[in-house]
C-alpha positions in Angstrom: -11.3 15.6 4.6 -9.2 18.7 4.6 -5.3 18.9 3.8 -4.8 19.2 7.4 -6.6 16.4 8.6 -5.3 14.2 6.3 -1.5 15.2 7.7 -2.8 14.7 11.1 -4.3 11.2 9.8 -1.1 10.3 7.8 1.1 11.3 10.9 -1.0 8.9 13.2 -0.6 6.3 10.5 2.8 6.2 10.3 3.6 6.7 14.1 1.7 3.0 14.3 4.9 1.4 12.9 8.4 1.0 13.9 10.1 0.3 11.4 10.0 3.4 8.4 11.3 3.2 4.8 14.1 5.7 4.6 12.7 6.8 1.2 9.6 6.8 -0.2 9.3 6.8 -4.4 6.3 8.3 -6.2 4.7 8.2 -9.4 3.4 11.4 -10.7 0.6 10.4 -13.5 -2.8 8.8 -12.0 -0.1 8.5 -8.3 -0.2 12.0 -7.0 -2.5 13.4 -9.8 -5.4 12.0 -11.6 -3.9 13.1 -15.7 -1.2 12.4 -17.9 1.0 15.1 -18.2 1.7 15.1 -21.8 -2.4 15.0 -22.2 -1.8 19.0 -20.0 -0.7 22.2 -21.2 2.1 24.3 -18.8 -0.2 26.7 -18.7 -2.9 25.0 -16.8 -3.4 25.0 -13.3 -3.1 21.0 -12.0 -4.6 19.3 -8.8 -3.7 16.3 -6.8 -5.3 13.4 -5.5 -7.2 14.8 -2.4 -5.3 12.9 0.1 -1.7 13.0 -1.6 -0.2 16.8 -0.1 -1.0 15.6 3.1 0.5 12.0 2.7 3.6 13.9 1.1 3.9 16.4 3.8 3.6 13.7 7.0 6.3 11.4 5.8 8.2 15.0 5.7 7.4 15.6 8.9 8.7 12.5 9.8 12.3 12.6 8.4 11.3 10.6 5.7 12.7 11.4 2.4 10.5 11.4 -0.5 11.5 11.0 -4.3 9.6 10.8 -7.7 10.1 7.9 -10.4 8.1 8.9 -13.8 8.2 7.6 -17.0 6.8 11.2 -18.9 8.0 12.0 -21.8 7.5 15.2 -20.9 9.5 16.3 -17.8 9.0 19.7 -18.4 5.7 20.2 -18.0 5.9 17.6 -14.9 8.3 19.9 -13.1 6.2 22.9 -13.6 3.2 21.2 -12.5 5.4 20.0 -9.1 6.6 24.1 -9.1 2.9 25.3 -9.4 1.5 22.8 -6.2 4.5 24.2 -4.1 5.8 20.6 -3.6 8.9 20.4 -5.9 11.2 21.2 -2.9 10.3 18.3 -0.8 11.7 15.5 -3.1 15.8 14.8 -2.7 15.3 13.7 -6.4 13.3 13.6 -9.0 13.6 11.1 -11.9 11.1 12.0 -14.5 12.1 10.6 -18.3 10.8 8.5 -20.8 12.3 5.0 -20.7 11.4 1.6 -21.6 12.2 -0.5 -18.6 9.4 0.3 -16.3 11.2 2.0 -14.1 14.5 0.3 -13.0 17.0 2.7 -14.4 15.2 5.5 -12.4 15.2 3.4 -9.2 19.1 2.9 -9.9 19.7 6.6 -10.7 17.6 7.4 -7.1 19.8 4.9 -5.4 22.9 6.2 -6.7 22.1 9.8 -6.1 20.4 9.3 -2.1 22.4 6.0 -0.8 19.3 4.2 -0.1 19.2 0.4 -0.8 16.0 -1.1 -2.5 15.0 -2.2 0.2 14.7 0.7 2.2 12.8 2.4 0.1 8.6 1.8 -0.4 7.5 3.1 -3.6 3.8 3.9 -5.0 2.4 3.8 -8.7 -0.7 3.2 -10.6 0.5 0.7 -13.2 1.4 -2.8 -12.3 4.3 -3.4 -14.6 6.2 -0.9 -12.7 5.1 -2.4 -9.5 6.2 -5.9 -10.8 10.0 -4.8 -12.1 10.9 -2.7 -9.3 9.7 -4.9 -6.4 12.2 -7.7 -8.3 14.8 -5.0 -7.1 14.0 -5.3 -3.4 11.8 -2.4 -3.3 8.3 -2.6 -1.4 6.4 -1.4 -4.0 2.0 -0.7 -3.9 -0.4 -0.5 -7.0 -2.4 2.1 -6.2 -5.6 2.1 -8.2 -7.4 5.8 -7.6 -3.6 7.8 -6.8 -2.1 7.5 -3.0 -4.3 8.0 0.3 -4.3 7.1 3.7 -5.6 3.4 3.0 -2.6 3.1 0.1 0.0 5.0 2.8 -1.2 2.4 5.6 -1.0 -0.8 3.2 2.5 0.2 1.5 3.9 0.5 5.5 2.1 -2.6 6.4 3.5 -4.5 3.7 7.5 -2.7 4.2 7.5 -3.3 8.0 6.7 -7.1 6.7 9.3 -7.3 4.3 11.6 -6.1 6.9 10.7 -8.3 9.4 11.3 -11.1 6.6 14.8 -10.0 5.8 15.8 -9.3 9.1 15.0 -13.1 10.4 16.6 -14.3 7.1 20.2 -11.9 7.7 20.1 -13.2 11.5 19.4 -17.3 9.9 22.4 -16.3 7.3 24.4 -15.3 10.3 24.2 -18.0 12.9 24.4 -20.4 9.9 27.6 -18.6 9.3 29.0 -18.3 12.3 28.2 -22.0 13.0 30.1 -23.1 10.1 33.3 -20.6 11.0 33.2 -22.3 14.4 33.5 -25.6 13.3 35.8 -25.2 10.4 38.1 -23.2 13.2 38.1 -26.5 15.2 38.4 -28.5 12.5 41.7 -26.6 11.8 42.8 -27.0 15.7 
């Protein structure tokens, strides 16, 4: 399936939901491209996973902002890579460093620097650790196990619409409970 087809599949995709995370958070090794970057040289020419421009350029489309959370230890050859596929413009931020917390601290810088809550935000990665720590921030996150394509795009919506439908029902319990109890203690005061 060419680039194109894939946007036009990626753009139908998304169009089945209503509710869209405001940011969606990528992994670069094994996510969006099937190496390691320190395993590269700067001088090589890299390649994504087949599906992944297209998935990037849809949720584009869409308004949606796209970030990247890597752990590499070497950024610099990451941001070339990003400068040689033409896609470095189309993330609000990108977080690539070396760290040993499997991700939080670059989800807290990317909040910090876009506004987004967690749990806005649907994130994609190859390694489960990362999946486990940052969905304990709010974040929907999706192990994906051969990098991001329409069947990973389609499950990480599924499962954000889900969790939003979840904390919607509990913020609307919270509130009546609330209210209820403001109520009473009000005539309790009369």
């Amino acid at each position: 399936m060419g680039e194109e087809k894939v946007k036009e599949e990626a753009l139908r995709i998304i169009g089945m939901f209503q509710v869209l995370p405001r940011l969606v958070v990528f992994d670069l090794d094994y996510t969006l491209w099937p190496f390691y970057c320190e395993c590269r040289s700067k001088r090589e020419m890299p390649s994504l996973y087949p599906h992944a421009k297209g998935v990037l350029y849809a949720l584009k489309d869409k308004g949606i902002d796209i970030a990247v959370a890597s752990r590499s230890p070497t950024a610099n050859i990451a941001n070339t890579f990003l400068d040689k596929l033409s896609i470095k413009s189309i993330f609000v931020t990108k977080e690539i460093f070396s760290s040993w917390t499997h991700k939080t601290d670059h989800f807290q810088s990317i909040h910090t620097r876009t506004g987004v809550p967690f749990n806005s935000m649907l994130f994609f990665d190859d390694e489960d650790r990362n999946i486990q720590a940052v969905s304990l921030m709010g974040v929907t996150s999706i192990l994906v196990n051969n990098g991001v394509n329409l069947g990973a795009l389609r499950q990480g919506l599924t499962k954000f619409s889900q969790n939003w439908n979840t904390s919607e029902k509990n913020k609307q319990r919270w509130q009546t409970k609330f209210s209820k109890k403001s109520t009473s203690s009000k005539n309790e005061q009369e």
